[in-house]
N, C-alpha and C positions, 0 to 999 in steps of 0.2 A: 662737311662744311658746306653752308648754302651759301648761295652770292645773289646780292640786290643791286638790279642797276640801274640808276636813275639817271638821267638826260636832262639838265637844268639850263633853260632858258634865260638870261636872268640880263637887267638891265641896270647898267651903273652911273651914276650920276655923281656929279655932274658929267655931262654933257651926252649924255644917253647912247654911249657903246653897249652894243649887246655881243655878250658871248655866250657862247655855248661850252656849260660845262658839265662832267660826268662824273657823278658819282657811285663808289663802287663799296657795298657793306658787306660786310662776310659775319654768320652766324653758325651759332652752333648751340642748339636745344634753346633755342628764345634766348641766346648770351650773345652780345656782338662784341664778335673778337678785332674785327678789325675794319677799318674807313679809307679810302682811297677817293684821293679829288685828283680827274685829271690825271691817275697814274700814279700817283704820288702816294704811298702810305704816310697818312698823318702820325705826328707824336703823342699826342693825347686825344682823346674824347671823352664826353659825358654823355649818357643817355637820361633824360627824364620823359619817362612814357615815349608820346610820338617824337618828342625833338631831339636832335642830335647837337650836339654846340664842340667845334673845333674849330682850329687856325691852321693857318699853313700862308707862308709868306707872308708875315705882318695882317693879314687880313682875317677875321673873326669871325667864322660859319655856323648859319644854325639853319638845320635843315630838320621840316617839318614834314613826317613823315604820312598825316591826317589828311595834308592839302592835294599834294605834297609840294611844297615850294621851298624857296631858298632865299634866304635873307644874309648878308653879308657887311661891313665898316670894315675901312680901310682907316683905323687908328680918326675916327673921326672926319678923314679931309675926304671919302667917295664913301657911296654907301651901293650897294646892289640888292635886287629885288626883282624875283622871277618865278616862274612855273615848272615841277619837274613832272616828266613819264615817266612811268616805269616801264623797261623794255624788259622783251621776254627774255 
């Protein structure tokens, strides 16, 4: 099993808090078994090509794997938008 980690910058609005959050993808032969935001192993995900799309805590992630950046809503009332690294 391989492990992907990415370090997501990302900024939420209203009112422009930035956090820093980590994402962690686990594969196996180009199949991703599994997604970790923050520690946290999610309940579902989809993959299409580069983007990933998962929730975790009311909030709806899709993380682009091309950019790689991170886009997030919060059920509509905050939305978040930021940049990820990949660490080694």
């Amino acid at each position: 099993m391989r492990e992907t980690r990415l370090i997501c910058r990302v900024v939420y609005q209203p009112g422009g808090n930035v956090w820093v959050r980590e994402v962690v993808l686990a594969d196996s032969r180009q199949t991703l078994q599994t997604v970790r935001v923050d520690g946290v192993p999610v309940y579902s995900f989809t993959r299409q090509g580069p983007l990933i799309r998962t929730a975790l805590d009311n909030e709806r992630i899709e993380i682009d794997l091309a950019q790689p950046g991170w886009a997030s809503d919060f059920r509509g009332l905050a939305t978040g938008l930021g940049t990820c690294t990949l660490q080694p």
